[in-house]
Backbone as a ProteinNet text record, in pm:
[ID]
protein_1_A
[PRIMARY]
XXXXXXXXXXXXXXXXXXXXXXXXXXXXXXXXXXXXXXXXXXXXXXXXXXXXXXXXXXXXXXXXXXXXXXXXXXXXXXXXXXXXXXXXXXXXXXXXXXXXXXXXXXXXXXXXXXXXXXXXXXXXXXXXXXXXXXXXXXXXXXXXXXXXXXXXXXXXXXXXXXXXXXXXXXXXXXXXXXXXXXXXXXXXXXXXXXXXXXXXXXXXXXXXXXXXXXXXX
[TERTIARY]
1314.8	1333.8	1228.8	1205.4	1064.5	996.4	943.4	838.8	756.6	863.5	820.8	803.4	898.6	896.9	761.6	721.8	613.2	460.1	471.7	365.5	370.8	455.8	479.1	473.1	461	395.2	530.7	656.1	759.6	766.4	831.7	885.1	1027.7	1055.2	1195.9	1251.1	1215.7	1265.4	1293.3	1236.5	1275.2	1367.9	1457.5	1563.7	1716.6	1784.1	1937.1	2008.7	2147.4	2225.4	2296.8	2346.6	2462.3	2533.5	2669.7	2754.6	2628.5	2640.1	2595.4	2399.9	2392.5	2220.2	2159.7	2012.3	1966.7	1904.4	1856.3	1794.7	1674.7	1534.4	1390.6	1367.4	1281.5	1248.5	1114.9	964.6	857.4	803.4	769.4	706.6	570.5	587.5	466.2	513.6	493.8	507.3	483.8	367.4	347.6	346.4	513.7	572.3	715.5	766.5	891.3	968.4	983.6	1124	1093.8	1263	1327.8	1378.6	1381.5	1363.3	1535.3	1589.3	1730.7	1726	1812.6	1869.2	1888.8	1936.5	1937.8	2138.5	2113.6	2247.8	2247.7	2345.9	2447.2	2550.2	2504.5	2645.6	2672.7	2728.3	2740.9	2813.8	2951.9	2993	2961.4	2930.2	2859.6	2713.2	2618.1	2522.1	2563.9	2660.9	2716.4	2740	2830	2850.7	2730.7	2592.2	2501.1	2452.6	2456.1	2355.5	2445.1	2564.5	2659.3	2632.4	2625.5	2601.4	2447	2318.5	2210	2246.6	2271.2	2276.1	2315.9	2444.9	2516	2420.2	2347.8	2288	2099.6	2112.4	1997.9	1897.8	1883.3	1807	1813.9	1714.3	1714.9	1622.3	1523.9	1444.8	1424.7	1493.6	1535.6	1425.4	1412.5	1327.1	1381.8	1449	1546.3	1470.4	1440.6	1365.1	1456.7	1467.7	1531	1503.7	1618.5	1554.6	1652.7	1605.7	1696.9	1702.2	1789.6	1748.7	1731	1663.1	1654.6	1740.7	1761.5	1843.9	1762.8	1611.7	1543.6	1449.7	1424	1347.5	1213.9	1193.7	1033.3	1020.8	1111.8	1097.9	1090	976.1	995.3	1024.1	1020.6	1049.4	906.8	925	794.6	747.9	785.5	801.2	840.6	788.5	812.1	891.8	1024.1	1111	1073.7	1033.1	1061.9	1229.9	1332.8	1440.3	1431.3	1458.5	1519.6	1639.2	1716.5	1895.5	1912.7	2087.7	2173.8	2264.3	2283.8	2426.3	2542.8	2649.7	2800.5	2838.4	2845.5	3000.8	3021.2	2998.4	3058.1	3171.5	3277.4	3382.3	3368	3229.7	3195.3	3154.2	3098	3053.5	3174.3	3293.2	3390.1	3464	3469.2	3517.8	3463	3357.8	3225	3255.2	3343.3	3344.3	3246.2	3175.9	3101.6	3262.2	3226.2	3299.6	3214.4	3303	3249.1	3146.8	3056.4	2930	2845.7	2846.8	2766.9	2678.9	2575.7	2431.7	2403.8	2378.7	2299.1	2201.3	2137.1	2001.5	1962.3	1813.7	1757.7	1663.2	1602.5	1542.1	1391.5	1388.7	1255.4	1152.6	1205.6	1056.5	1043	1121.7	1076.6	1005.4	1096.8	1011.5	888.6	848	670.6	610.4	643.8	600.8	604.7	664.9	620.4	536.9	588.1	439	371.1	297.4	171	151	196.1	148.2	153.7	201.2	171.1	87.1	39.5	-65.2	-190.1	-194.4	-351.7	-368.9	-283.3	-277.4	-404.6	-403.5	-305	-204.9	-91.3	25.1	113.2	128.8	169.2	338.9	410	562.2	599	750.5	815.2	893.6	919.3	991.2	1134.5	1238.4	1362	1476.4	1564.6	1751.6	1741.5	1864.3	1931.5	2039.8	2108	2314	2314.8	2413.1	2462.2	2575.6	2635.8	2737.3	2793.8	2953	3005.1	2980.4	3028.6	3060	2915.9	2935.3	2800.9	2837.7	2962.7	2954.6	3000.1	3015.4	3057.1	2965.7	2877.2	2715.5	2748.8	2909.6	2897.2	2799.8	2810.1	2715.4	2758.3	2915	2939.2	2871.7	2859	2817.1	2660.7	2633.5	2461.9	2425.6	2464.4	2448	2446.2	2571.7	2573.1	2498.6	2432.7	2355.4	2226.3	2215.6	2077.1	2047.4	2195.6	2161.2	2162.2	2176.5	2164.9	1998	1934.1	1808.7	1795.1	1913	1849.2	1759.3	1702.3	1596.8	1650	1703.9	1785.1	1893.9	1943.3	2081.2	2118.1	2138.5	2170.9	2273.4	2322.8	2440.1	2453.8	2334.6	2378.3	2327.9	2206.4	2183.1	2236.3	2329.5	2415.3	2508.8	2597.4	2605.1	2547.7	2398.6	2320.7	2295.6	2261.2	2227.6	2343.8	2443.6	2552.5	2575.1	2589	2588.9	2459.5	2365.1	2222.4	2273.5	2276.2	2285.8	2384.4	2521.5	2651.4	2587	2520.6	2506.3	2367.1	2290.2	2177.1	2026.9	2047.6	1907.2	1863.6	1742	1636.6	1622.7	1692	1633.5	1599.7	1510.1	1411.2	1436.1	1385.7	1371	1295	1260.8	1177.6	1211.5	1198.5	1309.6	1168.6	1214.7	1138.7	1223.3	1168.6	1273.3	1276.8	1407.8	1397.5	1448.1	1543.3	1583.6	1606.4	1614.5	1615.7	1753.1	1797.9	1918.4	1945	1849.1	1846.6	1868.9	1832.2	1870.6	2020.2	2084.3	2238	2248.2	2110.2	2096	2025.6	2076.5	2026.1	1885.3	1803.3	1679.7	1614.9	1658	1617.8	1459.1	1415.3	1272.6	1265.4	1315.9	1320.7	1215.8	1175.8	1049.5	949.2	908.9	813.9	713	584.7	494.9	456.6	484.3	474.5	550.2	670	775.3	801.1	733.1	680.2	577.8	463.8	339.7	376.6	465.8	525.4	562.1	640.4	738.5	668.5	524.1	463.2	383.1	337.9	264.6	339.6	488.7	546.9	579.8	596.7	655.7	488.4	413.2	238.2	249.8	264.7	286	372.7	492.9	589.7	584.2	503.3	506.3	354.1	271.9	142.4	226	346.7	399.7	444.5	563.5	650.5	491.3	397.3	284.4	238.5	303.6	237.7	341.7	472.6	590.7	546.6	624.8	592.7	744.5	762.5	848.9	930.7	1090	1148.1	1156.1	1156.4	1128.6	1308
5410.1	5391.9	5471.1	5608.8	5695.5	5630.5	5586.4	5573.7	5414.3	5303	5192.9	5223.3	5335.3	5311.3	5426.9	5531.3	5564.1	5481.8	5362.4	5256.2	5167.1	5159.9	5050.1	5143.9	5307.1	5348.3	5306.6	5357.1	5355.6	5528.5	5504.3	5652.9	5671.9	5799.8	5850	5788.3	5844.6	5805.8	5674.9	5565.2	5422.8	5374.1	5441.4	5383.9	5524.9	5392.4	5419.3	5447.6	5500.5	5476.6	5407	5336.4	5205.5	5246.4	5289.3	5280.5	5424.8	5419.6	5536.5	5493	5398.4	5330.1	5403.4	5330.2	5367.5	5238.4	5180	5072.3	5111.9	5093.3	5130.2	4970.2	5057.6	4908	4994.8	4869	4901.1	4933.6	4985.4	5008	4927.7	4818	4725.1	4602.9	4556.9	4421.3	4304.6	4340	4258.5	4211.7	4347.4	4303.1	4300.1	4186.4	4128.4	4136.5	4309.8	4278.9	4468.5	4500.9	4584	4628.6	4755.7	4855.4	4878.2	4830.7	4858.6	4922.2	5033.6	5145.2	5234.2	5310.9	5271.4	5247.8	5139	5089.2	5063.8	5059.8	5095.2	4973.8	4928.9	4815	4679.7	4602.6	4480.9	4482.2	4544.5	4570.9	4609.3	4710.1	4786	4721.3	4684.9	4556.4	4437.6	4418.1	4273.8	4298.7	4438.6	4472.8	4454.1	4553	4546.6	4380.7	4281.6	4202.1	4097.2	4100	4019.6	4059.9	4209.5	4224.7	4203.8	4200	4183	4017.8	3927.1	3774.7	3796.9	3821.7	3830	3904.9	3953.8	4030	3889.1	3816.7	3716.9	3739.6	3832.8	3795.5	3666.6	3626.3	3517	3527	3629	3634.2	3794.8	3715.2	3950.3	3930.2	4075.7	4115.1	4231.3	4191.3	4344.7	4415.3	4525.1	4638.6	4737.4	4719.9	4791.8	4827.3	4877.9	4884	4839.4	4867.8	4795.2	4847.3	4831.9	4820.7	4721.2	4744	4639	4619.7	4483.2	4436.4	4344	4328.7	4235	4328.8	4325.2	4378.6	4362	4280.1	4276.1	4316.9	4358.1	4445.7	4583.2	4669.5	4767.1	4886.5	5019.4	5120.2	5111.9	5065.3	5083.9	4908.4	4825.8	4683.9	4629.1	4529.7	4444.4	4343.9	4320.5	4176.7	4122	3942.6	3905.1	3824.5	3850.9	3729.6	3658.3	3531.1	3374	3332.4	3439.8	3448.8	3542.8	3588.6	3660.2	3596.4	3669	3630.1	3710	3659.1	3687.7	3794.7	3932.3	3995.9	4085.4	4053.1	4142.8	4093.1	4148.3	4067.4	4027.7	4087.1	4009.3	3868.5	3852.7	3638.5	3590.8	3615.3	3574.9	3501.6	3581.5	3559.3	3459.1	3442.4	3320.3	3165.7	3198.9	3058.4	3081.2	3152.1	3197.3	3223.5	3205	3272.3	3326.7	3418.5	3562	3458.8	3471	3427.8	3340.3	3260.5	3187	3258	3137.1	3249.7	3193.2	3305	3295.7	3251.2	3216.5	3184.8	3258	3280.6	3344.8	3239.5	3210.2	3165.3	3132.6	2999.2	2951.9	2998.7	2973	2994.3	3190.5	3258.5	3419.7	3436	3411.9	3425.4	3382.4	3238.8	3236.8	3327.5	3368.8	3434.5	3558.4	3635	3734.6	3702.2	3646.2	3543.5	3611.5	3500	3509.5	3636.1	3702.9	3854.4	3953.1	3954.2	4010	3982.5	3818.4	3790.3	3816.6	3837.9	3888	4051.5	4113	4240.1	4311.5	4254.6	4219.6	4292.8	4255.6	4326.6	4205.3	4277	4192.2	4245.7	4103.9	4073	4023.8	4003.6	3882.8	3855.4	3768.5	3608.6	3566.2	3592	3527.3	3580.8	3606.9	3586	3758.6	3785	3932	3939.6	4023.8	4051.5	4190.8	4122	4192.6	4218.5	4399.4	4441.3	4548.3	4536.3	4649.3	4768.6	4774.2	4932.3	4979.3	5101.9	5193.9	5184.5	5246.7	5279.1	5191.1	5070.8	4948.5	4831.3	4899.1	4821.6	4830.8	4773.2	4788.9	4717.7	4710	4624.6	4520.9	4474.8	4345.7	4245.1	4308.3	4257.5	4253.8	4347.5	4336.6	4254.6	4249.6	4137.6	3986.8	3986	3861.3	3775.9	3907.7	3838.3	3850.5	3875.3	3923.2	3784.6	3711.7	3567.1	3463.2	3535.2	3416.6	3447.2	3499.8	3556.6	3607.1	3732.5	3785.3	3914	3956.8	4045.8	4231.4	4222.1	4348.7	4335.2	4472	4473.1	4534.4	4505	4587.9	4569.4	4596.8	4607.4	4544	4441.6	4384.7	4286.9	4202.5	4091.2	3973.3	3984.9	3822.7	3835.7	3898.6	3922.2	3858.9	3912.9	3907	3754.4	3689.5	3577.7	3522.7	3511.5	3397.2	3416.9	3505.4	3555.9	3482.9	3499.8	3448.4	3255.3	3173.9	3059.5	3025.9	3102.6	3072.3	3083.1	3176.1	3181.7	3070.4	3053.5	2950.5	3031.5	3153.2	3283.3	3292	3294.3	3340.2	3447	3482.5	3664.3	3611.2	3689.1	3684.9	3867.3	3902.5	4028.4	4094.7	4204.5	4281.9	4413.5	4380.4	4458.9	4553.8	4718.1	4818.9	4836.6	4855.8	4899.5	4982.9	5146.7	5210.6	5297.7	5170.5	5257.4	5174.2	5154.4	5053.2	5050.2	4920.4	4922.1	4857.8	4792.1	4640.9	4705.8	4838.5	4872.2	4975.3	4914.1	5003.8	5122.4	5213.9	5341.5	5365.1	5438.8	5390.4	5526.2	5455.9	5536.5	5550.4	5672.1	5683.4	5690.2	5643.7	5658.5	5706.9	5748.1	5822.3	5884.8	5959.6	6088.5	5994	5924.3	5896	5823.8	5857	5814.5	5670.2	5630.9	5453.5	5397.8	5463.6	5447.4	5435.8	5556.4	5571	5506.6	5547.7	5469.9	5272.6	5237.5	5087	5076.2	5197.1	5202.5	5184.2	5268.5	5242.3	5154.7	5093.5	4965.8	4845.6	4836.9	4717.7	4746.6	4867.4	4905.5	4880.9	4908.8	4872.8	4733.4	4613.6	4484.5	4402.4	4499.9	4434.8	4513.6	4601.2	4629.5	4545.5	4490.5	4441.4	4299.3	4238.1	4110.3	4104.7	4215.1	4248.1	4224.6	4275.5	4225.8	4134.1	4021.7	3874.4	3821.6	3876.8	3790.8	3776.8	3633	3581.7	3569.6	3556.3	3584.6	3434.6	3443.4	3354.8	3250.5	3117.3	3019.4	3004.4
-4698.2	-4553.9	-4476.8	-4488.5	-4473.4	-4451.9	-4562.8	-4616	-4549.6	-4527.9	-4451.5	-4320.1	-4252.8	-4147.1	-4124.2	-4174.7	-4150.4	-4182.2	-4288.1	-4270.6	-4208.1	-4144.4	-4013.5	-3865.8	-3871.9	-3757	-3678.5	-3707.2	-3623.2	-3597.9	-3508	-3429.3	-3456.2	-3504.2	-3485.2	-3380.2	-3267.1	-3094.3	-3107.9	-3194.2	-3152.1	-3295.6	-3343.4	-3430.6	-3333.3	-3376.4	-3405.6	-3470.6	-3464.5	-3610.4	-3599.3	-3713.6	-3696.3	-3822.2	-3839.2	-3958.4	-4020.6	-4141.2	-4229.6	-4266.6	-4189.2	-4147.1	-4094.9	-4007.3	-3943.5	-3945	-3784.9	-3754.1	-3681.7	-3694.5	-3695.1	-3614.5	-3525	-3410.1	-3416.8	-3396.1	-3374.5	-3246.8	-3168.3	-3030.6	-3036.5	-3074.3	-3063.7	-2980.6	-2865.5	-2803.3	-2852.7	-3025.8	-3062.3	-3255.1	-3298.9	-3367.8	-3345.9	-3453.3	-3423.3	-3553	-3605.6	-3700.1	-3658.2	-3771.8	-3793.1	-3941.9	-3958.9	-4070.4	-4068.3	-4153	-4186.4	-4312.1	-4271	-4431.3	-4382	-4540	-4670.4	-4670.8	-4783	-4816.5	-4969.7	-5016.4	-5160.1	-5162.4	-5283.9	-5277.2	-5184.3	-5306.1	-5201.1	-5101	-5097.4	-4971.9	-4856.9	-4885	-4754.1	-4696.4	-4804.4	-4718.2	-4692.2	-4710.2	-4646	-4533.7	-4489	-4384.5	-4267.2	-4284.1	-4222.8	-4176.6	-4331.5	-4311.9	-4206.6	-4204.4	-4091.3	-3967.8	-3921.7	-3807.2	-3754.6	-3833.9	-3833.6	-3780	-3838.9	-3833.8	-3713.4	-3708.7	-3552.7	-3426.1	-3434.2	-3320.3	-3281.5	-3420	-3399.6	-3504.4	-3599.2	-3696.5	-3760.4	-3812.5	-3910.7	-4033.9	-4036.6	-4170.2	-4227.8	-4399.9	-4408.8	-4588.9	-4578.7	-4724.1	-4761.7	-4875.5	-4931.3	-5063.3	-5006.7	-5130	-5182.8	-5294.1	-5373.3	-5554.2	-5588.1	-5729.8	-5805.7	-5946.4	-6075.7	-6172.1	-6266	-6413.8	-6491.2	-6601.2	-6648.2	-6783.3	-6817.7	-6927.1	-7018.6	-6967.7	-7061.7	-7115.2	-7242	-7294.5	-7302.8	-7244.1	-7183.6	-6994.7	-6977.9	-6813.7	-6848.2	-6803.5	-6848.1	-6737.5	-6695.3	-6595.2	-6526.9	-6355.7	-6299.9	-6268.3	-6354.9	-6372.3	-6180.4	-6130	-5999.1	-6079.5	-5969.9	-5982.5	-5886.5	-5865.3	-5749.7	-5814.2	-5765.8	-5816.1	-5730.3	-5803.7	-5747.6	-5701	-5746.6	-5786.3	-5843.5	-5826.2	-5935.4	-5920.4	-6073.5	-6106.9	-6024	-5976.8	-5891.4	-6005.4	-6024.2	-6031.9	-5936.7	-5820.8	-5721.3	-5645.9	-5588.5	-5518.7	-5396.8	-5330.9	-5142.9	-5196.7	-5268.2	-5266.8	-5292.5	-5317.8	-5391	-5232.5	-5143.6	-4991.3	-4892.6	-4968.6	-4925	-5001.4	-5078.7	-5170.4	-5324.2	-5358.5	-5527	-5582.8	-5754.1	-5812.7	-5952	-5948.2	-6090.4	-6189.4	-6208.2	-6306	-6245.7	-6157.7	-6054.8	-6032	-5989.3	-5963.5	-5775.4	-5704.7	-5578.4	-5548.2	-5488.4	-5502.4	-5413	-5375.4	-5255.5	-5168.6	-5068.9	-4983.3	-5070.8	-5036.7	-5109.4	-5056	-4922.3	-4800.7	-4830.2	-4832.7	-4846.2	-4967.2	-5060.3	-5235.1	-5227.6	-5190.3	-5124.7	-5076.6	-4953.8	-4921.1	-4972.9	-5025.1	-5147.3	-5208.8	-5304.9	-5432.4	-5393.1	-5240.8	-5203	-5178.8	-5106.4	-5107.2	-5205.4	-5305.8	-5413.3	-5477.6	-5512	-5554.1	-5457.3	-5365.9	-5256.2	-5276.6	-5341	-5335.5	-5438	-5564.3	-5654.9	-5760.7	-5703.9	-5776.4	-5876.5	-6014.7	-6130.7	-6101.8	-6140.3	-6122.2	-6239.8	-6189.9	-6331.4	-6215.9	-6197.1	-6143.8	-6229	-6174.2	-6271.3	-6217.7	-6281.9	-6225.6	-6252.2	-6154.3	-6185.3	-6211.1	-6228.8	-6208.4	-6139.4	-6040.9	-5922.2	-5967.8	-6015.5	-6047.2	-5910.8	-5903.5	-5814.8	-5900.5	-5995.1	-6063.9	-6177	-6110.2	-6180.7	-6273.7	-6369.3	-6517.5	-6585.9	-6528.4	-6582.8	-6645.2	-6663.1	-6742.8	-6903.8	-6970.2	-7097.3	-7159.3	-7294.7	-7364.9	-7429	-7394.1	-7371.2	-7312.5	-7176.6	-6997.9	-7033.3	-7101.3	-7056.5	-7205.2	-7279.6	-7393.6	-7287.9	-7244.7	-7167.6	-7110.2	-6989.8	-6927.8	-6979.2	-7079.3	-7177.7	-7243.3	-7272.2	-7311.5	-7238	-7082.4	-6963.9	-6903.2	-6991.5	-6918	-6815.8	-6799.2	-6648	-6671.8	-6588.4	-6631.5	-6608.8	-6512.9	-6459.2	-6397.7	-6340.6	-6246.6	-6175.1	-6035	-5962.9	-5864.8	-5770.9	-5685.2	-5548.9	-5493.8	-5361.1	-5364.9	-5408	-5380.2	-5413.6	-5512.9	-5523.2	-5359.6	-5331.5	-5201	-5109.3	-5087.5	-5000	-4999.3	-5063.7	-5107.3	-5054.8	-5122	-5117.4	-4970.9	-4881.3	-4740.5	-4659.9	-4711.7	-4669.5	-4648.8	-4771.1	-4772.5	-4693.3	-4683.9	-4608.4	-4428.1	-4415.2	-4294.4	-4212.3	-4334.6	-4280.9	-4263.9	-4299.6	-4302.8	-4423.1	-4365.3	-4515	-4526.7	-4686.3	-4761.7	-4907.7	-4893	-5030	-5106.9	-5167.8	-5245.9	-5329.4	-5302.1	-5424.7	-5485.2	-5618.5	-5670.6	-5742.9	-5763.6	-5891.7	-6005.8	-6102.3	-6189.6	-6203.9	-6191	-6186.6	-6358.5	-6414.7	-6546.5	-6650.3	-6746.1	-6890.6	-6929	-6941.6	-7026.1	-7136.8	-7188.1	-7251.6	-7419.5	-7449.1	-7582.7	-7570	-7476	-7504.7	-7510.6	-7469.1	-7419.5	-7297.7	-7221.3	-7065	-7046.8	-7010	-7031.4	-6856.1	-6777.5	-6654.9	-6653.3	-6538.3	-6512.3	-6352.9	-6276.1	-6200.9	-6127	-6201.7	-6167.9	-6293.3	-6308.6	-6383.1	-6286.5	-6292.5	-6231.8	-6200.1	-6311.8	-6304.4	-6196.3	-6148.6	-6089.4	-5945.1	-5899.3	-5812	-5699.2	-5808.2	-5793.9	-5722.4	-5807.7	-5771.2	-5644.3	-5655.4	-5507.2	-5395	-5348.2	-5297.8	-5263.1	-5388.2	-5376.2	-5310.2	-5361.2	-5303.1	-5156.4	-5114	-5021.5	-4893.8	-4939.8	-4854.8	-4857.4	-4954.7	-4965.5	-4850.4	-4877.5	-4796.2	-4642.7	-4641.5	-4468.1	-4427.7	-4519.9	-4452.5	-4455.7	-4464.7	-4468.8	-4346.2	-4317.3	-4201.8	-4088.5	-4054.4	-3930.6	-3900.1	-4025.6	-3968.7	-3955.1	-3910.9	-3851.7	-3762.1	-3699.8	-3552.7	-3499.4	-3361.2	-3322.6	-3325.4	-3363.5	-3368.6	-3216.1	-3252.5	-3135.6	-3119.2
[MASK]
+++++++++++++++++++++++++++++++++++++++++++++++++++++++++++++++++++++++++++++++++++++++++++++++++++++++++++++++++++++++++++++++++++++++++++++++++++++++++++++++++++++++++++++++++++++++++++++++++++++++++++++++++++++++++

């Protein structure tokens, strides 16, 4: 959250707080979005991303991180997902049910692509699983979706998604990987340089994206 909103040249003075957030508005006349965070969980970003819709947004880019469950994603690794898989209980209220996959916005994921590829920053492209519970990553679950090919997992974007399509808004996503799970021992990467280093890169990517929004007609 810092960290965008200091490469997007926002000011303290021009964000708010909303709920346990903070909403970042640019002092530019001649950009047109907003810096929402940090949020945890599908619940609680569902929360945000309803009142965002409701106030008139219509185009969102969610940065966050992951782990991974495929053994060719490694710590430090870019996701763009297409989808996750449902086990959270907010899509469930939307009409999803438990193993269904979300999809995300065609038109955003392009537009990532493309900007990752002008950068150039190397990705993997494919499905995630969106879980509520931290310590609930057995190796039942991650076998599972290990044979549904998802690549990692994390906690809000099936949500986001199934919320996104229900409401008629485009969100796309970019995910880091922050820790390995795919050999049934969970291997943090945290403080590892690779890790980091990503964070930033996607995070420069996705704020040189946020300047060529145009303002909704």
């Amino acid at each position: 959250m810092t960290a965008l909103c200091s490469l997007l040249q926002m000011k303290p003075d021009h964000s708010f707080g909303f709920m346990m957030s903070r909403i970042c508005t640019s002092i530019s006349e001649n950009h047109h979005f907003s810096v929402v965070g940090p949020m945890v969980g599908a619940p609680y970003a569902a929360i945000l991303f309803e009142n965002l819709i409701a106030w008139g947004a219509r185009k969102f880019i969610f940065f966050g991180l992951c782990g991974s469950i495929s053994p060719n994603v490694k710590i430090g690794d870019i996701i763009l997902p297409t989808g996750s898989f449902v086990q959270e209980g907010t899509s469930l209220h939307y009409g999803k049910k438990t193993g269904e996959v979300s999809y995300c916005s065609k038109d955003i994921l392009l537009l990532l692509k493309t900007a990752f590829e002008e950068e150039p920053l190397v990705f993997q492209e494919g499905l995630v699983w969106t879980t509520d519970a931290v310590f609930r990553e057995t190796k039942e679950l991650v076998c599972t979706y290990q044979g549904k090919n998802a690549l990692g997992v994390e906690m809000e974007l099936s949500a986001l998604f199934t919320i996104g399509n229900y409401r008629s808004v485009d969100i796309g996503a970019a995910l880091v990987v922050s820790d390995e799970l795919s050999t049934f021992h969970w291997k943090p990467g945290f403080g590892e340089v690779s890790f980091k280093e990503q964070c930033k890169a996607v995070q420069r990517t996705i704020s040189k994206l946020c300047l060529t929004f145009q303002p909704m007609k």
